[in-house]
N, CA, C and O atoms as CSV, one atom per row, in Angstrom:
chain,resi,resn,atom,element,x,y,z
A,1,UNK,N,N,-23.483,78.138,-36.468
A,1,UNK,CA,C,-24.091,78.002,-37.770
A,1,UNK,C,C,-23.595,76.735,-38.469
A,1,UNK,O,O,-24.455,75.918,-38.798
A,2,UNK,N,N,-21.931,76.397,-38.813
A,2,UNK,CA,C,-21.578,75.879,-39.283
A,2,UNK,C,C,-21.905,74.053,-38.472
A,2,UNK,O,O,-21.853,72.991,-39.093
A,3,UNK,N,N,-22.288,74.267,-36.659
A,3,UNK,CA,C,-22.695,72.839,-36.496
A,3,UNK,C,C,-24.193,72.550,-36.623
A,3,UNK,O,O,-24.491,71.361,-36.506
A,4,UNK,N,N,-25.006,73.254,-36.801
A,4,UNK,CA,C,-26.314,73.363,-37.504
A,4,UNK,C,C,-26.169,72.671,-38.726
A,4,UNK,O,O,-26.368,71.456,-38.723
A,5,UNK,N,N,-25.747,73.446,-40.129
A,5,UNK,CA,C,-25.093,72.820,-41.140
A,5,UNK,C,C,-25.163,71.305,-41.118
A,5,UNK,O,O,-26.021,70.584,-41.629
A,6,UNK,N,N,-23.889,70.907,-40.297
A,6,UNK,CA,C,-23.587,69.308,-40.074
A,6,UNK,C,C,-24.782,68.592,-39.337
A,6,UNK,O,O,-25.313,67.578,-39.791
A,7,UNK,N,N,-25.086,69.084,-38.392
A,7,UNK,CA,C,-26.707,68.366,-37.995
A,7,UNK,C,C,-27.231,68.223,-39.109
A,7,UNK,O,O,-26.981,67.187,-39.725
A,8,UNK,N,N,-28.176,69.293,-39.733
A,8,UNK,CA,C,-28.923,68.753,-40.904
A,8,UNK,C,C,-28.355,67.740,-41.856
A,8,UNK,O,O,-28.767,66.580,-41.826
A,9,UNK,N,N,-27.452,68.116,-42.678
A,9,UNK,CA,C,-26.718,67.173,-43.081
A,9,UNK,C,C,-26.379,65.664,-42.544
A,9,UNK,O,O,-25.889,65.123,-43.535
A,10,UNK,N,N,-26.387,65.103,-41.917
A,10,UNK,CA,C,-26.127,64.044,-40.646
A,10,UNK,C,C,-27.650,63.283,-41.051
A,10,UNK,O,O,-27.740,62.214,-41.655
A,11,UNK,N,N,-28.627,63.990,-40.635
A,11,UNK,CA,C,-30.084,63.657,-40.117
A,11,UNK,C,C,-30.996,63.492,-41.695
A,11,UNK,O,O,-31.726,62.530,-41.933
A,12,UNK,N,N,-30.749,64.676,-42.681
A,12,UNK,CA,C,-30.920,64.274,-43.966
A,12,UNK,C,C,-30.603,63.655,-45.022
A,12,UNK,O,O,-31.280,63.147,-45.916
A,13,UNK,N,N,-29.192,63.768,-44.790
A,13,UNK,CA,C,-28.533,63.339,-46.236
A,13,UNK,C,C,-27.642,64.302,-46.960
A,13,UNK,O,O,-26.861,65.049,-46.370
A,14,UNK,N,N,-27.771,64.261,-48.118
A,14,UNK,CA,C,-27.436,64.971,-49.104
A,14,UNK,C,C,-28.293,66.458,-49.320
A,14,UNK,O,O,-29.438,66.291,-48.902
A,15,UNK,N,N,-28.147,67.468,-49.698
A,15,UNK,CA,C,-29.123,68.877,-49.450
A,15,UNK,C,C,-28.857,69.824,-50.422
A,15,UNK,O,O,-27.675,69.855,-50.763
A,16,UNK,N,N,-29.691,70.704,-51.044
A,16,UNK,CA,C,-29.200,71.861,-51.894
A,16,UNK,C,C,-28.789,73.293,-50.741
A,16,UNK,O,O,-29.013,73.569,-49.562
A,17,UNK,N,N,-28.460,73.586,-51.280
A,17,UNK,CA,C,-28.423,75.500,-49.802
A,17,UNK,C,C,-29.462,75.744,-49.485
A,17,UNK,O,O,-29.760,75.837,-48.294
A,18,UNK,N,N,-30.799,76.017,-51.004
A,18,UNK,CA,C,-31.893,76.851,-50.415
A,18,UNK,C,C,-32.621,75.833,-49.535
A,18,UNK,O,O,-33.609,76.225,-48.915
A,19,UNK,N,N,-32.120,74.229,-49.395
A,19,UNK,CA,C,-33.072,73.546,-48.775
A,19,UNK,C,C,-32.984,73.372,-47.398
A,19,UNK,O,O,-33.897,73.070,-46.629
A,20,UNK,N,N,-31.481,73.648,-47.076
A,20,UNK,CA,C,-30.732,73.956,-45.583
A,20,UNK,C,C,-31.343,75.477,-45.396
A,20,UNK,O,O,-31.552,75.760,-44.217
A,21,UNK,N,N,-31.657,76.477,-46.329
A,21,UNK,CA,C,-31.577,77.425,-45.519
A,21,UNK,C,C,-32.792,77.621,-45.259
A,21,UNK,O,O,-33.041,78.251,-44.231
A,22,UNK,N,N,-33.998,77.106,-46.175
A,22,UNK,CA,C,-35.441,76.976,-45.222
A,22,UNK,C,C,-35.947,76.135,-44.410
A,22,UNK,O,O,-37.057,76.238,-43.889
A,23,UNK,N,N,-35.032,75.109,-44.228
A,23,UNK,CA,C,-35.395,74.388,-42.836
A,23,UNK,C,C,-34.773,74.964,-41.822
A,23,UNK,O,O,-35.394,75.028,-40.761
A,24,UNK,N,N,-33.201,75.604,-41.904
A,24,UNK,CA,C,-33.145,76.303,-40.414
A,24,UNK,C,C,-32.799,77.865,-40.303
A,24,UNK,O,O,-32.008,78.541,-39.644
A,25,UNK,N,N,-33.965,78.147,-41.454
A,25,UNK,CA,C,-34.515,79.587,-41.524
A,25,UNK,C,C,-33.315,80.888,-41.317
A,25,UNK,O,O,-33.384,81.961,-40.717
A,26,UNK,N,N,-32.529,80.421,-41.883
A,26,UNK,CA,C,-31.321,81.426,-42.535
A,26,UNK,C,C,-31.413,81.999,-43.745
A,26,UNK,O,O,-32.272,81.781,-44.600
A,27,UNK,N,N,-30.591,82.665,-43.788
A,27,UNK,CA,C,-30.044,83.551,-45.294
A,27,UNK,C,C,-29.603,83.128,-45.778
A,27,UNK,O,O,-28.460,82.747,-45.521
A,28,UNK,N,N,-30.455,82.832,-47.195
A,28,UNK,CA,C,-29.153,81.789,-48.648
A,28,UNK,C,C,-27.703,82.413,-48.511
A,28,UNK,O,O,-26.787,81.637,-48.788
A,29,UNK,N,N,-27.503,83.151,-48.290
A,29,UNK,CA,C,-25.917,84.259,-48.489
A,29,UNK,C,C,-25.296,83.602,-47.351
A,29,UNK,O,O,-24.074,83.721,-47.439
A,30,UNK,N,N,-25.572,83.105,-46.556
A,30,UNK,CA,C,-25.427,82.964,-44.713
A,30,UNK,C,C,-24.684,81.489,-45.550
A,30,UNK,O,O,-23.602,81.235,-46.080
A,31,UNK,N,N,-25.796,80.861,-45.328
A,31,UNK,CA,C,-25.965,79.071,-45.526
A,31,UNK,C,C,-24.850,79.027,-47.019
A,31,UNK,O,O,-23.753,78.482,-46.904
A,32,UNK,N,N,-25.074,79.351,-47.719
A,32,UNK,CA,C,-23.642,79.484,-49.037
A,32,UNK,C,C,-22.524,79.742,-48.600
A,32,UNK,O,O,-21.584,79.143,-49.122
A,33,UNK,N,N,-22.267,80.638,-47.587
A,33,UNK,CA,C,-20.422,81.227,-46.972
A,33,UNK,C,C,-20.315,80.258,-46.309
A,33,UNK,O,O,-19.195,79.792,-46.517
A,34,UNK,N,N,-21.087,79.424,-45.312
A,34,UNK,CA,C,-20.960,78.193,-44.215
A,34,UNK,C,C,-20.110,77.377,-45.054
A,34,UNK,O,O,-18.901,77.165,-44.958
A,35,UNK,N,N,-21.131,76.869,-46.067
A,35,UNK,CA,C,-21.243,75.924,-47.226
A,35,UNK,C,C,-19.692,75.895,-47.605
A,35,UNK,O,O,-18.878,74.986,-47.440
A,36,UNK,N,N,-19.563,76.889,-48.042
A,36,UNK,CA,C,-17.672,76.952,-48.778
A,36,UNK,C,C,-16.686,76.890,-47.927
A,36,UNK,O,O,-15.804,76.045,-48.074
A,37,UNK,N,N,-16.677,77.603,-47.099
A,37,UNK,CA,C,-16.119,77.298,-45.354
A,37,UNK,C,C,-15.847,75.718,-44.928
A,37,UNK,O,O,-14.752,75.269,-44.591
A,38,UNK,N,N,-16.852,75.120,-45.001
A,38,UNK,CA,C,-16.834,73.462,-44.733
A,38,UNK,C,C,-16.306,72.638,-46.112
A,38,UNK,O,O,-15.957,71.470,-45.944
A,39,UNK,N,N,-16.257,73.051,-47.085
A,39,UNK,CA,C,-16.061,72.836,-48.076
A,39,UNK,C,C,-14.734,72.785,-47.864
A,39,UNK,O,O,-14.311,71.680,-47.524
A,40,UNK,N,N,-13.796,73.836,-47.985
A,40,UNK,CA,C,-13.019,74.404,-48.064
A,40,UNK,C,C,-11.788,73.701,-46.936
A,40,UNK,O,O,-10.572,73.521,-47.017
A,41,UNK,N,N,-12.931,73.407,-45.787
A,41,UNK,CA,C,-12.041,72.501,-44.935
A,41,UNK,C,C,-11.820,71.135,-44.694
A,41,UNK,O,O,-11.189,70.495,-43.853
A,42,UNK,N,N,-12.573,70.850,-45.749
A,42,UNK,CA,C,-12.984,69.309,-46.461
A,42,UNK,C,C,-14.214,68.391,-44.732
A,42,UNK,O,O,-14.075,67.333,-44.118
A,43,UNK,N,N,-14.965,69.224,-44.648
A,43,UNK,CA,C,-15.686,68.437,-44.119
A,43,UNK,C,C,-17.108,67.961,-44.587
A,43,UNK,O,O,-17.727,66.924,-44.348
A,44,UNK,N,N,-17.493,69.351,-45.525
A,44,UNK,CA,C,-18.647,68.970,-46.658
A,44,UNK,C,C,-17.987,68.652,-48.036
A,44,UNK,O,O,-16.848,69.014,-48.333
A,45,UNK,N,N,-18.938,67.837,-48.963
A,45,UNK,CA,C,-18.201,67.852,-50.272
A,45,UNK,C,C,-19.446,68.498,-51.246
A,45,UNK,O,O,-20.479,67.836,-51.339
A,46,UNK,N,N,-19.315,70.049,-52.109
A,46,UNK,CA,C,-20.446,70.851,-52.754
A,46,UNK,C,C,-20.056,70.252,-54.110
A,46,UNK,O,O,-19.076,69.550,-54.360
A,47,UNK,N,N,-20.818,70.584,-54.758
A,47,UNK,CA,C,-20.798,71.339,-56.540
A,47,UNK,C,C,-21.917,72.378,-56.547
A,47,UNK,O,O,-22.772,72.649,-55.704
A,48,UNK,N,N,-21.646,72.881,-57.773
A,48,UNK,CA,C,-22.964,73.862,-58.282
A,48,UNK,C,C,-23.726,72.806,-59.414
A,48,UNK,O,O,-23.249,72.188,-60.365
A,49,UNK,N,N,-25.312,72.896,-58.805
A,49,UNK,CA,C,-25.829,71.868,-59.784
A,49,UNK,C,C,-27.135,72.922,-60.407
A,49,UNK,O,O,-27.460,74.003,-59.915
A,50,UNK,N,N,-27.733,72.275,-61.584
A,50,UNK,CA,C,-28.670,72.680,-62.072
A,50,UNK,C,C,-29.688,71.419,-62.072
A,50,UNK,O,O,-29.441,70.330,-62.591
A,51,UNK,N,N,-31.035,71.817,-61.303
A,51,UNK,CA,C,-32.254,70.912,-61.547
A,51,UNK,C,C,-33.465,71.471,-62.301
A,51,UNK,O,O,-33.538,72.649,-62.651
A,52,UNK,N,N,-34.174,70.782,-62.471
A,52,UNK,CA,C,-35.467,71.026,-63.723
A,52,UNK,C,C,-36.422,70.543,-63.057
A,52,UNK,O,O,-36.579,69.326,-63.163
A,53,UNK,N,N,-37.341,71.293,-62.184
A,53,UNK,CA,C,-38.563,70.881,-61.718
A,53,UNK,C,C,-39.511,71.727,-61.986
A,53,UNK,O,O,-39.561,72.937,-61.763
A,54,UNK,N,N,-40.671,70.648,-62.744
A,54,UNK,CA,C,-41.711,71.439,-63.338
A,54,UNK,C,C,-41.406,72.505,-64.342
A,54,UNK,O,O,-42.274,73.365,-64.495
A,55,UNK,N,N,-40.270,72.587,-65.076
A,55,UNK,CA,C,-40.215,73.215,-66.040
A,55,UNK,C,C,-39.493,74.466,-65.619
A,55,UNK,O,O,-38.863,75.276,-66.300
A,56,UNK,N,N,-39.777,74.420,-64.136
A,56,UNK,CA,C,-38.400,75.496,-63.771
A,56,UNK,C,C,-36.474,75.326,-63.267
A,56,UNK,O,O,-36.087,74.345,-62.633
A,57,UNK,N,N,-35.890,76.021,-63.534
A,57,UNK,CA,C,-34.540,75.738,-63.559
A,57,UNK,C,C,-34.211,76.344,-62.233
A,57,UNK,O,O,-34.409,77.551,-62.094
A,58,UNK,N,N,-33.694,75.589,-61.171
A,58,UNK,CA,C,-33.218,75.665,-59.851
A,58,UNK,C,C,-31.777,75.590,-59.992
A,58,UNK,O,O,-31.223,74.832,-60.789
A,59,UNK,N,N,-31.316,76.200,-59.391
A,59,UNK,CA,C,-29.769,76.316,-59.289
A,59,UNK,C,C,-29.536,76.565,-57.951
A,59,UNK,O,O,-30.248,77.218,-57.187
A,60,UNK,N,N,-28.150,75.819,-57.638
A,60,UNK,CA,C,-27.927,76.053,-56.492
A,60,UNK,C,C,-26.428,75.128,-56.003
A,60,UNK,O,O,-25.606,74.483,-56.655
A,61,UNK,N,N,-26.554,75.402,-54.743
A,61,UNK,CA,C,-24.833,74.495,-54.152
A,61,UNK,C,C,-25.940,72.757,-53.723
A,61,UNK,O,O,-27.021,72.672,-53.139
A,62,UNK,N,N,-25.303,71.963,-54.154
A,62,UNK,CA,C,-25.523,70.586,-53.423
A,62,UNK,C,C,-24.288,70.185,-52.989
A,62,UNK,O,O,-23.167,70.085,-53.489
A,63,UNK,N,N,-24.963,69.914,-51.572
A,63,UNK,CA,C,-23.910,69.355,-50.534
A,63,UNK,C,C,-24.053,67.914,-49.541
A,63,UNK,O,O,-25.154,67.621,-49.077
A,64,UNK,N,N,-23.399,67.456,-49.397
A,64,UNK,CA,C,-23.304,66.234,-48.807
A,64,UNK,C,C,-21.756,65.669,-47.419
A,64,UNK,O,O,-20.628,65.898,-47.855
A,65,UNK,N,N,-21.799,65.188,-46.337
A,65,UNK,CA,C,-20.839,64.721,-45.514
A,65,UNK,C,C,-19.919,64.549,-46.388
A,65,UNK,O,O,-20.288,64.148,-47.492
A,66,UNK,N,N,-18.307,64.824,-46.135
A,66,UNK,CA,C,-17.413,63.999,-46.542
A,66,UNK,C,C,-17.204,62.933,-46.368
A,66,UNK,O,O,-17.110,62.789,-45.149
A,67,UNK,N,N,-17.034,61.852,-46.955
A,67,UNK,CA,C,-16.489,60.609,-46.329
A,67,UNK,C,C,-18.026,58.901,-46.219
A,67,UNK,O,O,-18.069,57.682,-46.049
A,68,UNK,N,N,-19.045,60.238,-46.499
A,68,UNK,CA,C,-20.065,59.679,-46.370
A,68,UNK,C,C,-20.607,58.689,-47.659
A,68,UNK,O,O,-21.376,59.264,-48.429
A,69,UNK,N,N,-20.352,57.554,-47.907
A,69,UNK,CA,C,-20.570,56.480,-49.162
A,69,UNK,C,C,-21.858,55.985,-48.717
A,69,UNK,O,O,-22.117,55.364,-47.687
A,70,UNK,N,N,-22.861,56.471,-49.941
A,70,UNK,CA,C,-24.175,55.259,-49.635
A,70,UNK,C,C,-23.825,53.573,-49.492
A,70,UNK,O,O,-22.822,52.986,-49.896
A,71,UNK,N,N,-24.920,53.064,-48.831
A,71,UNK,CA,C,-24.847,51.657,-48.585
A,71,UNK,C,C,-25.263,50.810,-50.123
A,71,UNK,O,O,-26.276,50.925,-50.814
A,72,UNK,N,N,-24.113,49.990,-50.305
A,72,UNK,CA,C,-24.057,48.757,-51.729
A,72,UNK,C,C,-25.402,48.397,-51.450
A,72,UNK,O,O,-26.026,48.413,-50.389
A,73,UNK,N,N,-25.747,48.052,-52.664
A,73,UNK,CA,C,-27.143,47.219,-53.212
A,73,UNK,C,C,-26.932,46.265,-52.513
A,73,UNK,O,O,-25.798,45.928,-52.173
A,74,UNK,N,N,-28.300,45.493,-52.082
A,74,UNK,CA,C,-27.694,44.119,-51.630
A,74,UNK,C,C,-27.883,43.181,-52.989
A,74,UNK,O,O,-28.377,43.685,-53.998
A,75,UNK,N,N,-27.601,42.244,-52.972
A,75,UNK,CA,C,-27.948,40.666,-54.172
A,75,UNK,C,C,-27.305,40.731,-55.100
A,75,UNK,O,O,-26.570,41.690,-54.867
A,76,UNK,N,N,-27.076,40.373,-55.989
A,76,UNK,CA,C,-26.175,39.880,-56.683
A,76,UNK,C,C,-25.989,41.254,-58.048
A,76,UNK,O,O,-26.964,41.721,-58.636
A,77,UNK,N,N,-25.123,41.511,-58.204
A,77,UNK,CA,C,-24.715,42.699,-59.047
A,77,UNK,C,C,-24.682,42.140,-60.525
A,77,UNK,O,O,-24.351,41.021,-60.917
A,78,UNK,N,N,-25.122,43.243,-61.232
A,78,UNK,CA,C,-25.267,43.156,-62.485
A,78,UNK,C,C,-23.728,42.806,-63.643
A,78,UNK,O,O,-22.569,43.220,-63.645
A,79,UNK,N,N,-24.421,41.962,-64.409
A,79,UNK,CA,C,-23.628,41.354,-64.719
A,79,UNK,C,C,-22.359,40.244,-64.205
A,79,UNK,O,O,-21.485,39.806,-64.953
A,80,UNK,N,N,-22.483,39.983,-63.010
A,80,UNK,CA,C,-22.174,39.241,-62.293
A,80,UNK,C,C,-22.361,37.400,-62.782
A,80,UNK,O,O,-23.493,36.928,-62.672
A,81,UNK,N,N,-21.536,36.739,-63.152
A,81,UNK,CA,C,-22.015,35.248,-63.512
A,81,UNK,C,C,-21.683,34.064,-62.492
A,81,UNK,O,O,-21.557,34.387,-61.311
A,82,UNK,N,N,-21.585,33.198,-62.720
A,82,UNK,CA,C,-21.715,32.071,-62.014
A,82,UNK,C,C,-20.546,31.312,-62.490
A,82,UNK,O,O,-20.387,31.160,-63.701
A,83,UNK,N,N,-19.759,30.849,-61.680
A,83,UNK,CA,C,-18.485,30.309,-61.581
A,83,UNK,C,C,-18.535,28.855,-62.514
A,83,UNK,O,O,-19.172,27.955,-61.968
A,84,UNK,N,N,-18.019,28.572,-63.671
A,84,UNK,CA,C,-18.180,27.660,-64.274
A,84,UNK,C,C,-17.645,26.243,-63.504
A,84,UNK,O,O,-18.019,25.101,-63.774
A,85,UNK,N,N,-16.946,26.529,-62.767
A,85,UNK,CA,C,-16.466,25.062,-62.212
A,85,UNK,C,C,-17.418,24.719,-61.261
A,85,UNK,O,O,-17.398,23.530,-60.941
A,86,UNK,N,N,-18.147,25.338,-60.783
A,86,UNK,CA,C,-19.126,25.197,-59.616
A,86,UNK,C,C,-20.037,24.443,-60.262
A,86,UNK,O,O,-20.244,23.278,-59.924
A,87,UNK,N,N,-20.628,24.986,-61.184
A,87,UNK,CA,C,-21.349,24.329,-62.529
A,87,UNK,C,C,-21.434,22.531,-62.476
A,87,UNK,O,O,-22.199,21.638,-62.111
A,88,UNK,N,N,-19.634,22.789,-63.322
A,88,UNK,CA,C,-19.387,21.063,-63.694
A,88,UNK,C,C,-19.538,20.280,-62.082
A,88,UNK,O,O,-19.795,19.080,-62.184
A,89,UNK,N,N,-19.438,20.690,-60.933
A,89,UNK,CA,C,-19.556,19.481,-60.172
A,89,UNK,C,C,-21.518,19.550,-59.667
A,89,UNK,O,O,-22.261,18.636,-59.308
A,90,UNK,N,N,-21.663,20.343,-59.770
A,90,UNK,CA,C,-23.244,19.808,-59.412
A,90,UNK,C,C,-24.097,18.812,-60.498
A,90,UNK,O,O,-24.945,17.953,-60.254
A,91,UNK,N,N,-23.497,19.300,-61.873
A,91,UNK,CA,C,-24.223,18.331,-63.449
A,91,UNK,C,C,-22.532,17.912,-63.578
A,91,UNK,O,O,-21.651,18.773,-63.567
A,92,UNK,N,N,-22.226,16.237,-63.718
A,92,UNK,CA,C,-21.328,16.145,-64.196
A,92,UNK,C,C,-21.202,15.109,-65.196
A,92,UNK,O,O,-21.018,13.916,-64.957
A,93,UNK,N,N,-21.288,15.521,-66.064
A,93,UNK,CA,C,-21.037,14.718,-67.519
A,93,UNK,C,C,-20.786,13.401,-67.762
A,93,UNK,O,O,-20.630,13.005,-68.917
């Protein structure tokens, strides 16, 4: 169960429980004990979140790989400036 879990996870991303447990057609109760289990052994990282879709309130565990950091933006980061000395030698006074 618990390397099921990590497959999906791996292949998707980030996941709520009920969304692991209807793609590999388990028991929310099942897929939640996994959930804390891996948790617990620091190989998933959960919270309990609340979402708002369509006006309805979803609750549930979101879970994601440990260790797993999305990939940096590429180009130049906000607020980021331009080196003033670089400046003075291309225009120089």
């Amino acid at each position: 169960m618990k390397e099921s879990i990590l497959k999906f996870l791996k292949t998707n991303g980030e996941g709520l429980d009920y969304e692991i447990a209807k793609a590999l057609h388990l028991p929310l109760a099942v897929v939640s004990a996994c959930v804390s289990q891996l948790s617990a052994a620091g190989e998933v990282i959960s919270c309990k979140v609340t979402r708002y879709v369509d006006g309805k309130t979803i609750e549930g565990i979101s879970c994601r790989l440990s260790g797993n950091l999305p990939t940096p933006a590429r180009g130049p980061k906000p607020g980021a400036k331009r080196d003033a000395s670089s400046d003075s030698e291309t225009n120089p006074v």
